[in-house]
Backbone of each chain as ProteinMPNN parsed JSONL, in Angstrom:
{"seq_chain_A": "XXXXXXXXXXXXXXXXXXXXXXXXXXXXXXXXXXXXXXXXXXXXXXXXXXXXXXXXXXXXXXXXXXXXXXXXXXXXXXXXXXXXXXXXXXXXXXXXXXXXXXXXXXXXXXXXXXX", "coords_chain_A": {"N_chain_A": [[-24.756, 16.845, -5.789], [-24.215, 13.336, -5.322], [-24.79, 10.534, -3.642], [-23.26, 8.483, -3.729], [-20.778, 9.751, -4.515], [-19.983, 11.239, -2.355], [-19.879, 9.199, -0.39], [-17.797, 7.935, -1.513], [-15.813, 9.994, -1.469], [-15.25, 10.468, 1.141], [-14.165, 8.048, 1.807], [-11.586, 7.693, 0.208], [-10.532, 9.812, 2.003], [-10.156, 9.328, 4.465], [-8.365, 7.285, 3.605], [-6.209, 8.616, 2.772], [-5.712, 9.806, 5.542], [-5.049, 7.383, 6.69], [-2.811, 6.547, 5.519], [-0.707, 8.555, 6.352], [-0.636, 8.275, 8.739], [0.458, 5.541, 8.481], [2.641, 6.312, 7.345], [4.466, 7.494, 9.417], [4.671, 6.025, 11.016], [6.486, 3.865, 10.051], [8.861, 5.491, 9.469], [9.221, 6.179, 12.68], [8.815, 3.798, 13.907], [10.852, 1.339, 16.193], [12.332, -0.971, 15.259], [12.046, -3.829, 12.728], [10.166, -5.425, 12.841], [7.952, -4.1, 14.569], [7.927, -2.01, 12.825], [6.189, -3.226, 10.683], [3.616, -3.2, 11.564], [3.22, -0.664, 11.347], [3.393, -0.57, 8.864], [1.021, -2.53, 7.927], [-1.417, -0.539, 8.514], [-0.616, 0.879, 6.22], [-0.805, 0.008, 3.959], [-3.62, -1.853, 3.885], [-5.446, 0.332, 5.05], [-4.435, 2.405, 3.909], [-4.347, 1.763, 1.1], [-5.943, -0.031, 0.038], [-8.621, 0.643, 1.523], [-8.992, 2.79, -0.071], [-8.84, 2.564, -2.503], [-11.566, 1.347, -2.895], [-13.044, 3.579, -2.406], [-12.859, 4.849, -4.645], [-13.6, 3.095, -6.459], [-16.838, 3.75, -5.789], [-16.393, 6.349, -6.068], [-15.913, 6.66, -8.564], [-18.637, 5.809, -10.199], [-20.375, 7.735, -8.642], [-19.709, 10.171, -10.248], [-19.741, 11.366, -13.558], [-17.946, 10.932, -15.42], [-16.424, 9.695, -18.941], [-16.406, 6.022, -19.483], [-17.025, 5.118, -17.187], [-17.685, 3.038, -15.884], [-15.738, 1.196, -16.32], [-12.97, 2.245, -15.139], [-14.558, 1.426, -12.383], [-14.773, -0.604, -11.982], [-12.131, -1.819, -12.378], [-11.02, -0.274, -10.585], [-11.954, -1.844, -7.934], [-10.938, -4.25, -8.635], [-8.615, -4.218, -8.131], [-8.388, -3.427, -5.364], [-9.432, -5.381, -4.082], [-7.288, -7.142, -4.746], [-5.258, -5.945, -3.566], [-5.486, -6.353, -1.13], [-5.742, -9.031, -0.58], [-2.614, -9.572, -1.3], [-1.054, -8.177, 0.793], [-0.827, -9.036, 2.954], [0.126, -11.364, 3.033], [2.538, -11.144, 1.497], [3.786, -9.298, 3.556], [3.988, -11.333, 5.743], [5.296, -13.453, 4.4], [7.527, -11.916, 4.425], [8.048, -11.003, 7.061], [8.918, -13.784, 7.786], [10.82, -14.469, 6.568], [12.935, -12.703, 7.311], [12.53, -13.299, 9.876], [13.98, -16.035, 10.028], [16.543, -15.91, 8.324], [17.387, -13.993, 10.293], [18.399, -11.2, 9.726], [17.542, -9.021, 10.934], [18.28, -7.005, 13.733], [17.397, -6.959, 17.152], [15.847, -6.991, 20.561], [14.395, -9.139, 21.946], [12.0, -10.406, 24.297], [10.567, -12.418, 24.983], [10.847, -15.247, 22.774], [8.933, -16.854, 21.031], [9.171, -18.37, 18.344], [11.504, -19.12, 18.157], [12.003, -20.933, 20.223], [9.929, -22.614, 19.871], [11.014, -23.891, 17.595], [13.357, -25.316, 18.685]], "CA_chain_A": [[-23.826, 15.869, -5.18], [-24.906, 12.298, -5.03], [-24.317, 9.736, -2.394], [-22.202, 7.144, -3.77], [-19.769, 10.278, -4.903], [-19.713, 11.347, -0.888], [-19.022, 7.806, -0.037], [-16.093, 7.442, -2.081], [-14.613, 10.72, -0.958], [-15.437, 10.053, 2.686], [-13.393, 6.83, 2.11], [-10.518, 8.274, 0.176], [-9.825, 10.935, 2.633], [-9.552, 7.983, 5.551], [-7.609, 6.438, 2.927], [-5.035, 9.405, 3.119], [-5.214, 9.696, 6.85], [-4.517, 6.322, 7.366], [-1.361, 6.667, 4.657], [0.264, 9.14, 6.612], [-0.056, 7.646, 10.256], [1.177, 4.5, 8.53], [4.214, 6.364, 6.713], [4.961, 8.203, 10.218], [4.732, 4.99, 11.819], [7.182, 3.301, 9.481], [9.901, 5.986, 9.99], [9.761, 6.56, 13.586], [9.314, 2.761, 15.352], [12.301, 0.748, 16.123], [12.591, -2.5, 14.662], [11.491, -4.23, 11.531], [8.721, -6.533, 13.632], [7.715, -2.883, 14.996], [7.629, -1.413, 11.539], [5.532, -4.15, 9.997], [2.511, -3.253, 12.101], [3.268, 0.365, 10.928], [3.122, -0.908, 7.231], [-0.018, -3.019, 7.578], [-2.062, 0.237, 8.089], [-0.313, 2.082, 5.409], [-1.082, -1.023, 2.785], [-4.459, -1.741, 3.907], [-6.601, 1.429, 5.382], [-4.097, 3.543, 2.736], [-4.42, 1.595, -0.61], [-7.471, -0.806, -0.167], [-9.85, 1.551, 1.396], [-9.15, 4.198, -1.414], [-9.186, 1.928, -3.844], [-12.755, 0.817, -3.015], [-13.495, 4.371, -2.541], [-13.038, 5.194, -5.871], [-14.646, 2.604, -7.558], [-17.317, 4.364, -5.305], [-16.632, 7.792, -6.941], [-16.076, 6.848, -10.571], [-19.939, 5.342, -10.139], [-21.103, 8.62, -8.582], [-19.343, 11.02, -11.835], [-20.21, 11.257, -15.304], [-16.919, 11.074, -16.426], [-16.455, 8.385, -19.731], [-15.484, 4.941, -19.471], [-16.556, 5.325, -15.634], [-17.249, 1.618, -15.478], [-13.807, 0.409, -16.538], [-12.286, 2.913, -13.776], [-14.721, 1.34, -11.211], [-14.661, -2.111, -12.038], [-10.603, -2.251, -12.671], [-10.288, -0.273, -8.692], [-12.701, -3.092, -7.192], [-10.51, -5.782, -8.644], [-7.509, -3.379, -7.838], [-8.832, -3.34, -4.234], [-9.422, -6.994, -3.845], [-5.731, -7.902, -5.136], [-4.461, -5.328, -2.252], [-6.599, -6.289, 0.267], [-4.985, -10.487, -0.206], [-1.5, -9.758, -1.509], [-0.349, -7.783, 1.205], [-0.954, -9.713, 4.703], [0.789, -12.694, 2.334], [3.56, -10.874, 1.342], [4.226, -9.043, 4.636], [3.955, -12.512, 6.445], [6.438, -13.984, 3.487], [8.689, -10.947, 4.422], [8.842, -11.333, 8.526], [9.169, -15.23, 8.227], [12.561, -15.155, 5.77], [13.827, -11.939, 7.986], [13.265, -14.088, 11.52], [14.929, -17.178, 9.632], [18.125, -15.33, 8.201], [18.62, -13.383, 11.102], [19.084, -10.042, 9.377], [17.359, -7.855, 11.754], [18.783, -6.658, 14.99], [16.363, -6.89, 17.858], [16.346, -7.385, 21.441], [12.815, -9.913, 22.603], [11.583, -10.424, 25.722], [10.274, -13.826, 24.445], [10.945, -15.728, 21.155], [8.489, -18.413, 20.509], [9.258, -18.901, 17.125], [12.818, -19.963, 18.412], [12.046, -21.989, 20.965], [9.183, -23.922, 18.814], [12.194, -24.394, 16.76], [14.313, -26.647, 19.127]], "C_chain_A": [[-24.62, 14.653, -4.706], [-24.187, 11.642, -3.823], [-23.173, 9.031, -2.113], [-20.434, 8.212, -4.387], [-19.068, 10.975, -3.238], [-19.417, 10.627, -0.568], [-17.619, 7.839, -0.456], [-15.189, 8.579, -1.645], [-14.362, 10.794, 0.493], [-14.095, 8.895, 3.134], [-11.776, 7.09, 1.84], [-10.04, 9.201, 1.04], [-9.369, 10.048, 4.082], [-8.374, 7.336, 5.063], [-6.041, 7.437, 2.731], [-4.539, 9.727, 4.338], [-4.468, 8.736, 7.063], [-2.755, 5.885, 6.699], [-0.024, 7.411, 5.583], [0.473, 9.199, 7.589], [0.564, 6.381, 9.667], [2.946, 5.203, 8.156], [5.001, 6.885, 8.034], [5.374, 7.003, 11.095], [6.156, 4.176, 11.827], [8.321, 4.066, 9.863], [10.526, 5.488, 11.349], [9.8, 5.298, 14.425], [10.634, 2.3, 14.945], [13.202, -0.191, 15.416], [11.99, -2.94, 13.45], [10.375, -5.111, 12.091], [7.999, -5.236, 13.784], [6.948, -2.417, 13.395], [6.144, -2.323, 10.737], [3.865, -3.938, 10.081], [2.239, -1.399, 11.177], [2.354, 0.13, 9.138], [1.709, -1.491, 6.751], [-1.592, -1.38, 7.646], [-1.9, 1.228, 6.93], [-0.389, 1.078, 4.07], [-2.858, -1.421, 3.143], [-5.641, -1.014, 4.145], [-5.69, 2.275, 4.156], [-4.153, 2.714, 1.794], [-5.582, 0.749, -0.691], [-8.72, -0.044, 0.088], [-9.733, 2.503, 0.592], [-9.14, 3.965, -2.379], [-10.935, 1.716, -3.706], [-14.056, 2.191, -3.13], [-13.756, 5.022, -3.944], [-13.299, 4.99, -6.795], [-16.283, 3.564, -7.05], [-17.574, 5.949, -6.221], [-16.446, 7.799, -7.767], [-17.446, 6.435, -10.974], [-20.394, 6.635, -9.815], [-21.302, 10.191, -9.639], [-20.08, 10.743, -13.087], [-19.2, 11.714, -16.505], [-17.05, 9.423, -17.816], [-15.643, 7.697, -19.426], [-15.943, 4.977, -17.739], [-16.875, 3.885, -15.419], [-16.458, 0.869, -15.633], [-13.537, 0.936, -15.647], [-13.031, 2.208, -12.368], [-14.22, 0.263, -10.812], [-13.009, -2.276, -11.833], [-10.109, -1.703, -10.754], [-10.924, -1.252, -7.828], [-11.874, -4.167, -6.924], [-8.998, -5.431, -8.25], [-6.885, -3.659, -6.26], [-8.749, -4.762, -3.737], [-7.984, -7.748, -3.985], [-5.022, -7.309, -3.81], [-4.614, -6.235, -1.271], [-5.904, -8.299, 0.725], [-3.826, -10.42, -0.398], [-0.787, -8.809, -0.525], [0.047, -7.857, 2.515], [-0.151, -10.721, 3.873], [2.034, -11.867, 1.962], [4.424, -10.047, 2.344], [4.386, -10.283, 5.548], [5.415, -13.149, 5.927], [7.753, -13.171, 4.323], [9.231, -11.4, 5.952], [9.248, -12.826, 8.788], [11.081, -15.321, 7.675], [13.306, -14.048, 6.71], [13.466, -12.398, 8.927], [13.912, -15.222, 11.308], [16.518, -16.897, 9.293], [18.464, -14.505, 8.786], [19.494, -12.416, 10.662], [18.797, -9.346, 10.034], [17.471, -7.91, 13.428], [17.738, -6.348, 15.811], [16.175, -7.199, 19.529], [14.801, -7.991, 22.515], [13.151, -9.938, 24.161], [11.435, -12.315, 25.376], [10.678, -13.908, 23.592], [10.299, -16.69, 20.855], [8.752, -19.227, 19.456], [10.201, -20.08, 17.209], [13.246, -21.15, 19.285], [11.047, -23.081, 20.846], [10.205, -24.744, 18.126], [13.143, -25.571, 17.587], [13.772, -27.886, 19.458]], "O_chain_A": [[-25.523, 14.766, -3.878], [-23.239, 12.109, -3.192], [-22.439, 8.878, -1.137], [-19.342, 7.686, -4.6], [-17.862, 11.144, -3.058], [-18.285, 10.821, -0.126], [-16.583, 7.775, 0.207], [-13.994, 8.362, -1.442], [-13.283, 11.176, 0.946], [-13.388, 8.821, 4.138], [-10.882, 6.887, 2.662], [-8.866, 9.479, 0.797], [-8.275, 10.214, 4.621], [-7.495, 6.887, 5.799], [-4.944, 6.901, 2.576], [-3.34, 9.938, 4.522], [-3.345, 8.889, 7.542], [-1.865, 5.206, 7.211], [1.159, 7.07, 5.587], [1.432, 9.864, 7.981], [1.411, 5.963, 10.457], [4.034, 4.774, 8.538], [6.223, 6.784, 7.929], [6.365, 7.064, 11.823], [6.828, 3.858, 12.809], [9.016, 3.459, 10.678], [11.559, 4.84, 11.517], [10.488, 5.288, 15.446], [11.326, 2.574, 13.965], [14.396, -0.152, 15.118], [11.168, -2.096, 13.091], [9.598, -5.427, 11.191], [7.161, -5.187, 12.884], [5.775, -2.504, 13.032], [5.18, -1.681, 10.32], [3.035, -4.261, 9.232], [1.223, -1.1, 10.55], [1.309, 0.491, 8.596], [1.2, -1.213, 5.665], [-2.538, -1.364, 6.858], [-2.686, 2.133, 6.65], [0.083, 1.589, 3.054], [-3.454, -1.051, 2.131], [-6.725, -1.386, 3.696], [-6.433, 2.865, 3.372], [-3.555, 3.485, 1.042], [-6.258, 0.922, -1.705], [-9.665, 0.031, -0.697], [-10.722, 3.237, 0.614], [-9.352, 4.758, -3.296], [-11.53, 2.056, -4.729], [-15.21, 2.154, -3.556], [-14.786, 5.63, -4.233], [-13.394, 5.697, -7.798], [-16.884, 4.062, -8.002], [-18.563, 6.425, -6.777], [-16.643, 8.869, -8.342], [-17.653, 6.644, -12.17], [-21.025, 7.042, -10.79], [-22.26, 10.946, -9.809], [-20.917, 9.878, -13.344], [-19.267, 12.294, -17.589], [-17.641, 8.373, -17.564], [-14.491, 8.007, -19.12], [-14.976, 4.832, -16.991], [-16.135, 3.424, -14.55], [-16.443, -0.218, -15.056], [-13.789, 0.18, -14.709], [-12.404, 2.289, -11.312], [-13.529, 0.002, -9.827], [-12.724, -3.04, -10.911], [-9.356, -2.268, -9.961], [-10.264, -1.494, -6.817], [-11.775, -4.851, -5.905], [-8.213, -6.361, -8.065], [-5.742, -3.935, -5.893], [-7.868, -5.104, -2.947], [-7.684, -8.783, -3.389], [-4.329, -8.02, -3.083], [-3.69, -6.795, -0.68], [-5.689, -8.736, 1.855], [-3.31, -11.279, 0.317], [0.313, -8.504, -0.987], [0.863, -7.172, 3.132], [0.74, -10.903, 4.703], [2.868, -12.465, 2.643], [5.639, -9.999, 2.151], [5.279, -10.006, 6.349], [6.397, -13.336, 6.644], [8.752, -13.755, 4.745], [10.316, -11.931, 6.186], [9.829, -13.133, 9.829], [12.073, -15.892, 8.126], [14.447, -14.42, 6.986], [14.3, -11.901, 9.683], [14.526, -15.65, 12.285], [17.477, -17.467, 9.814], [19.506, -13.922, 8.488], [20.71, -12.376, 10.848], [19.7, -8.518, 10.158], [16.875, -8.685, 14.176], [16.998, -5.461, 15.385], [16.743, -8.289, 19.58], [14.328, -7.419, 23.497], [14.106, -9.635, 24.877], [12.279, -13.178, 25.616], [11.101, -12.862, 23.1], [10.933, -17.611, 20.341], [8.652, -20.454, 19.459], [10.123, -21.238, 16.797], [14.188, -21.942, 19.248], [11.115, -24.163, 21.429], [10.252, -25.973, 18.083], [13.544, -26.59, 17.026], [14.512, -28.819, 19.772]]}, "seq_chain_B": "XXXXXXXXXXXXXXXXXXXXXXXXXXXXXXXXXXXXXXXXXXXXXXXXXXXXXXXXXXXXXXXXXXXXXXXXXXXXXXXXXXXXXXXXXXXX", "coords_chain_B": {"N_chain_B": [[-19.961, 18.114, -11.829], [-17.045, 17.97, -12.227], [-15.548, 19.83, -10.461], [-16.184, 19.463, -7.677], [-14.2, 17.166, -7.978], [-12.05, 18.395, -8.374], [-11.454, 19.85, -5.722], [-11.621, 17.889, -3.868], [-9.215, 16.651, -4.575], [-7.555, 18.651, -3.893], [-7.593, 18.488, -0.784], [-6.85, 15.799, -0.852], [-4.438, 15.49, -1.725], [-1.869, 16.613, -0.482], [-1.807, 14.827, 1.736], [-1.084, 12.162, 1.089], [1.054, 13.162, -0.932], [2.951, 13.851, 1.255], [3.486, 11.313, 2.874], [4.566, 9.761, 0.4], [6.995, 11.052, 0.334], [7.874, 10.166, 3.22], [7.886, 7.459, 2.644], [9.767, 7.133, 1.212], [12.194, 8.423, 2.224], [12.535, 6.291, 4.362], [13.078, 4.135, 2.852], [15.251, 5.017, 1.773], [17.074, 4.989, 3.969], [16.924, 2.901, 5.692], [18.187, 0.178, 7.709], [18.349, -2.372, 7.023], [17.848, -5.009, 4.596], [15.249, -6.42, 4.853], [13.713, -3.894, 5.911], [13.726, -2.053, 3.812], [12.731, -3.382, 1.479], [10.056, -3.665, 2.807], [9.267, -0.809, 3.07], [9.624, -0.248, 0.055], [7.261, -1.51, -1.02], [5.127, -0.586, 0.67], [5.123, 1.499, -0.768], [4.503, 1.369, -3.227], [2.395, -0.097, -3.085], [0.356, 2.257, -2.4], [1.274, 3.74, -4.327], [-0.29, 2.788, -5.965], [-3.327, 2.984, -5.22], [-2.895, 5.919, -5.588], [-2.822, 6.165, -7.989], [-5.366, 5.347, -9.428], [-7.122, 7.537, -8.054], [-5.872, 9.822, -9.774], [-6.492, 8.515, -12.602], [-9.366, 9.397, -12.375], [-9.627, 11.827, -11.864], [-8.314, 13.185, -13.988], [-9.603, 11.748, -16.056], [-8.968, 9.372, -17.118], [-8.791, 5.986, -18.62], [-6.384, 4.595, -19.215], [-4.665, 5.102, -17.095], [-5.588, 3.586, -14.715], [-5.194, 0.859, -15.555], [-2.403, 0.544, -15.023], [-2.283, 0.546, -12.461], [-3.033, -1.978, -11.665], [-1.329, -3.848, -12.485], [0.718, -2.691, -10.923], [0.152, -3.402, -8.349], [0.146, -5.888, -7.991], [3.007, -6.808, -9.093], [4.258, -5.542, -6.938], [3.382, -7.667, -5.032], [4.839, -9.822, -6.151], [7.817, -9.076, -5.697], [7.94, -9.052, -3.031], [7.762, -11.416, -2.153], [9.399, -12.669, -3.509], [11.645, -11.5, -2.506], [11.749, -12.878, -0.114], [11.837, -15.243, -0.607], [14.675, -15.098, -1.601], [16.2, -14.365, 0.745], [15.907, -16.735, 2.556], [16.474, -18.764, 1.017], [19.187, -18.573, -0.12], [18.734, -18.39, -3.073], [16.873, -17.109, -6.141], [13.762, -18.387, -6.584], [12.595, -19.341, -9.089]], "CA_chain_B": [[-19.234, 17.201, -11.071], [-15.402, 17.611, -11.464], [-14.918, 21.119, -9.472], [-16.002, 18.95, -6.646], [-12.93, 15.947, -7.464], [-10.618, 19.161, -7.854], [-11.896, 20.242, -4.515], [-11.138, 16.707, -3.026], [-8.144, 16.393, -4.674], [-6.858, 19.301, -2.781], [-7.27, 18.033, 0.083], [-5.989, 14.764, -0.142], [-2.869, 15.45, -2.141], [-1.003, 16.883, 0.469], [-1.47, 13.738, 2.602], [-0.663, 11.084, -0.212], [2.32, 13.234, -1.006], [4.058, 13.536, 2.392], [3.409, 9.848, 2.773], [5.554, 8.85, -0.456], [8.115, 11.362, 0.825], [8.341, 9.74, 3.889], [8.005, 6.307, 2.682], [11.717, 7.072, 0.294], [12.971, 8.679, 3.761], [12.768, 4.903, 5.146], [13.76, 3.249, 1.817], [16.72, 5.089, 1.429], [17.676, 4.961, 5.12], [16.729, 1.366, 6.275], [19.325, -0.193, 7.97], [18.165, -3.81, 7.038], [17.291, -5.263, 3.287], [13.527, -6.141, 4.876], [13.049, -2.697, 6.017], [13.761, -1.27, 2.321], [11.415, -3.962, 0.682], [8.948, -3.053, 3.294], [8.925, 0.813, 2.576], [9.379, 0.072, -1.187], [6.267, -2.453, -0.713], [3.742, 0.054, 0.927], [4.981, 2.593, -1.223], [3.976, 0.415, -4.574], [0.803, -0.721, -2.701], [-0.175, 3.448, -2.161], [1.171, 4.55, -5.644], [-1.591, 2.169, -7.106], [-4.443, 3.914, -4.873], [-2.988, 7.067, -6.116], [-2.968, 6.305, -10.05], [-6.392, 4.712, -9.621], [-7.598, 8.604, -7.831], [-5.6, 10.293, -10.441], [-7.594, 8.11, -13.675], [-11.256, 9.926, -11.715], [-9.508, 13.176, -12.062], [-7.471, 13.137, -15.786], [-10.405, 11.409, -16.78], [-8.642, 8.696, -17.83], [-9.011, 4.545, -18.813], [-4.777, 3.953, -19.526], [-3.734, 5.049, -15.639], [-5.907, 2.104, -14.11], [-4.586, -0.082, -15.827], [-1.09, 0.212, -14.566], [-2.568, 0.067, -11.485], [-3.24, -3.471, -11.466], [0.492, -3.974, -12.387], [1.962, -2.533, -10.202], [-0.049, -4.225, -7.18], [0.268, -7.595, -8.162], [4.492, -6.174, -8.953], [5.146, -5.627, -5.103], [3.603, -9.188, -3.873], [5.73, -10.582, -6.86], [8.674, -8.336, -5.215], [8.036, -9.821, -1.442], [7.698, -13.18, -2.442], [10.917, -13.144, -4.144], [13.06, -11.341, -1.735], [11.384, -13.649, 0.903], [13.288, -16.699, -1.051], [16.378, -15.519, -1.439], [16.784, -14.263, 1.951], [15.585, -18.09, 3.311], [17.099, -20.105, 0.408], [20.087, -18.369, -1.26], [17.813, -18.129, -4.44], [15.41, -16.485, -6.055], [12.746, -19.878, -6.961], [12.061, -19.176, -9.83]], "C_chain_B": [[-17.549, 17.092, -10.754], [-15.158, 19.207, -11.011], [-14.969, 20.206, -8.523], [-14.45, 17.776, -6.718], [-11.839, 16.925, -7.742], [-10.533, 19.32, -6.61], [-11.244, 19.194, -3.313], [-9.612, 16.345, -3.149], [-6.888, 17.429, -4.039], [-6.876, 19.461, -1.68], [-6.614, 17.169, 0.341], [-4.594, 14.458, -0.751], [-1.673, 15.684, -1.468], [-0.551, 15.666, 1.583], [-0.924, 12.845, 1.983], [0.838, 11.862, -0.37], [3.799, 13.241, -0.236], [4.166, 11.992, 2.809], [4.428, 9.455, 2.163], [6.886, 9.646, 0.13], [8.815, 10.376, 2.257], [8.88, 8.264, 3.912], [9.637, 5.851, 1.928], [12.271, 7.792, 1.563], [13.732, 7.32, 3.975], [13.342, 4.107, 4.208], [15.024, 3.675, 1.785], [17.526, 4.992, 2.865], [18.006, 3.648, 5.775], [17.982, 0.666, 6.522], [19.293, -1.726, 7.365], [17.738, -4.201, 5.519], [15.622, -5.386, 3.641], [13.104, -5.418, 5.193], [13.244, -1.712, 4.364], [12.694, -2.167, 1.799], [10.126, -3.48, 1.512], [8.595, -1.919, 2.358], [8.077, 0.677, 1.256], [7.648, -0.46, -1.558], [4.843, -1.683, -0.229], [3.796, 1.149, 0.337], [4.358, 2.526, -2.698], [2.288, 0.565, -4.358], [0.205, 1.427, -2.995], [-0.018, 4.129, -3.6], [-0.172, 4.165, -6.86], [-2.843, 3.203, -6.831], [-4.058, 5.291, -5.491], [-3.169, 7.446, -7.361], [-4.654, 5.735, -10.162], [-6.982, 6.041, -9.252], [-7.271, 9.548, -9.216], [-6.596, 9.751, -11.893], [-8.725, 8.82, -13.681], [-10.696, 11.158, -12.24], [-8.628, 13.549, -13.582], [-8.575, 12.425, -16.619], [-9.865, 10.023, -17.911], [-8.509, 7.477, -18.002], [-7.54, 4.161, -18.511], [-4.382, 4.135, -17.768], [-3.882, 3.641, -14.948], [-5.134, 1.102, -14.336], [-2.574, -0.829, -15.49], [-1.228, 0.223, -13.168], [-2.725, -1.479, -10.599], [-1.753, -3.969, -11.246], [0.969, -4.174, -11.404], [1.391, -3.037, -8.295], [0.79, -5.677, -6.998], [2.423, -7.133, -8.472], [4.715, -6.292, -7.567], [4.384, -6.623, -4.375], [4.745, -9.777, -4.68], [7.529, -10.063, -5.859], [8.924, -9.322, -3.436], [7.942, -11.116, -1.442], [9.053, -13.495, -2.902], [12.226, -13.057, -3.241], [13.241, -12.521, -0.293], [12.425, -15.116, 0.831], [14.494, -16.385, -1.193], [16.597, -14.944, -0.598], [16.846, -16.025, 2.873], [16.868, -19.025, 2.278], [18.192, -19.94, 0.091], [19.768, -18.218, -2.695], [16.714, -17.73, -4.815], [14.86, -17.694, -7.321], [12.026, -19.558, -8.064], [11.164, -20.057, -11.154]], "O_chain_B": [[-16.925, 16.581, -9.824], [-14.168, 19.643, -11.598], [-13.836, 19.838, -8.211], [-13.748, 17.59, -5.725], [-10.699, 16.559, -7.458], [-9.463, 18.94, -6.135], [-10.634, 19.482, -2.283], [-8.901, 15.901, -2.248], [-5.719, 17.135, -3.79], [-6.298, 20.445, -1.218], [-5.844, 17.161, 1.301], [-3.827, 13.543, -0.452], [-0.61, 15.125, -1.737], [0.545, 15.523, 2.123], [0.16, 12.631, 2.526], [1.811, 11.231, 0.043], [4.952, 12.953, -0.556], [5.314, 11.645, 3.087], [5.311, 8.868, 2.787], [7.852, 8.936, 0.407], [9.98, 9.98, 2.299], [9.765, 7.797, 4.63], [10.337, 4.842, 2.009], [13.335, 7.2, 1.743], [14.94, 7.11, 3.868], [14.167, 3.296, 4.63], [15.942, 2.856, 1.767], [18.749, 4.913, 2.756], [19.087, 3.351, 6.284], [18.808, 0.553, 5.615], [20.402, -2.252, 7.263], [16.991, -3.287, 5.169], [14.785, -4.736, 3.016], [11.88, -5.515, 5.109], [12.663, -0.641, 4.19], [11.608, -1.601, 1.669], [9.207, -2.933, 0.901], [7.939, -1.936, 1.316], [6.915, 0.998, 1.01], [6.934, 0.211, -2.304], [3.723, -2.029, -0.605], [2.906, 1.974, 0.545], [3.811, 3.487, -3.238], [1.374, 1.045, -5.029], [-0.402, 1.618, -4.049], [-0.868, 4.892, -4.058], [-0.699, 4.689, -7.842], [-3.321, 3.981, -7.657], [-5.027, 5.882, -5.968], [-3.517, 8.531, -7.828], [-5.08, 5.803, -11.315], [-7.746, 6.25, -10.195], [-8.248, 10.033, -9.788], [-7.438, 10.563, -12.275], [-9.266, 9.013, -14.77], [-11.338, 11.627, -13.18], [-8.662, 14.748, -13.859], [-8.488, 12.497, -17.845], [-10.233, 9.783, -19.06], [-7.588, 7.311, -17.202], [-7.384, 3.398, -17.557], [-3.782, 3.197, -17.243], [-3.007, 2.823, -14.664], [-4.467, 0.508, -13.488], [-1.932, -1.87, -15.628], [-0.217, -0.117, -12.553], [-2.582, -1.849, -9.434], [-1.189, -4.349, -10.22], [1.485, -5.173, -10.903], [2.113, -2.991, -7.299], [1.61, -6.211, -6.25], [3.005, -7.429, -7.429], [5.399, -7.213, -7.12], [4.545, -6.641, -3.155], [5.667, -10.256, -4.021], [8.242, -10.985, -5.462], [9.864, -9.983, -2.994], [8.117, -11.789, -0.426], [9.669, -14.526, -2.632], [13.221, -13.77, -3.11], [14.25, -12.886, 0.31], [13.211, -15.71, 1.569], [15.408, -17.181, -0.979], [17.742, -14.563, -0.84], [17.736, -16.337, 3.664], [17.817, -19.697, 2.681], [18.747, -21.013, -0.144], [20.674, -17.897, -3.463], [15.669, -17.841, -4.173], [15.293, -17.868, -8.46], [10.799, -19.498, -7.983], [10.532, -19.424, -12.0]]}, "name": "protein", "num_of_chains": 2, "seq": "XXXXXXXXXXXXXXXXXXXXXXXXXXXXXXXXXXXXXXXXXXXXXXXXXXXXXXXXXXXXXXXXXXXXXXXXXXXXXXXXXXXXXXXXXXXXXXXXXXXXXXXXXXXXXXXXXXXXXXXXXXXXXXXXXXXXXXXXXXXXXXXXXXXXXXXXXXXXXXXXXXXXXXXXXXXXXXXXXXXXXXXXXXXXXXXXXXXXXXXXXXXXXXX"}
């Protein structure tokens, strides 16, 4: 057992923890602002760190083709890792503009930047 | 070398799989259209990490590759619903 094949499973197994406090997260908070925070660990510690892990462990195998499998989760990893703070951002800006989700603030800066 | 990624893979299958269960819990429940794109959204993002683990263990080049897909698929997905919740259209 080499190093870089312990790395990568070290990382993937964080990378399943962190999946299934995000999916528990997502269920049980209240709100869709709430949820969001839920989601950012269950899109970035669950699919970016286990992606990077497993370029990690297709480098430490001697399965074939293992540098296509590492190289393709690297660039796999890297696409996660920017498209999903940008498309969660996208998501809470058009749901606090159209005022689809039910919520009850303490503050609202957004809304009172707005006037 | 692959007894050990069976070895791993029975550990972390159980977590990965209650995950997607829970994450279609919230999709099919969601009271709101941006709590269903959410779900569907980190459930996309996690099915990639899981076809990219699965390729190490099937030994296989073709899974990856739909991996990529289907990342770059759920920003295309949140970007879209993002406009036609703001604009009335999807900007295409």
């Amino acid at each position: 057992m080499n190093i870089l094949f312990t790395l990568g499973a070290i990382l993937i197994t964080i990378g399943g923890i962190c999946d299934l406090f995000g999916a528990i997260g997502l269920l049980k908070f209240p709100n869709f602002y709430v949820r969001l925070h839920a989601a950012t660990i269950g899109t970035i510690g669950g699919a970016a760190v286990p992606l990077f892990g497993v370029a990690l462990l297709a480098l430490g195998t001697d399965i074939p083709h293992k540098y296509a499998i590492a190289g393709a989760s690297f660039i796999t990893g890297i696409i996660v890792l920017l498209a999903a703070p940008a498309g969660s951002t996208a998501l809470a800006y058009a749901a606090h503009k159209s005022n689809t989700v039910e919520w009850k603030p303490k503050t609202d800066h957004l809304k009172e930047a707005k006037k | 070398m692959s007894s050990e990624v069976v070895i791993l893979m029975r550990i972390i299958l159980p977590l990965y799989v209650t995950a997607f269960i829970l994450y279609t819990v919230r999709a099919v429940r969601g009271p709101t259209i941006p709590d269903i794109i959410l779900a569907v959204d980190c459930m996309s993002f996690d099915i990639a990490a899981f076809m990219a683990i699965l390729a190490v263990y099937f030994k296989s080049t073709y899974l990856i590759t739909g991996a990529i897909i289907l990342a770059l698929w759920a920003y295309l997905l949140d970007v879209y619903v993002a406009n036609h919740l703001t604009k009335k259209e999807v900007g295409v």
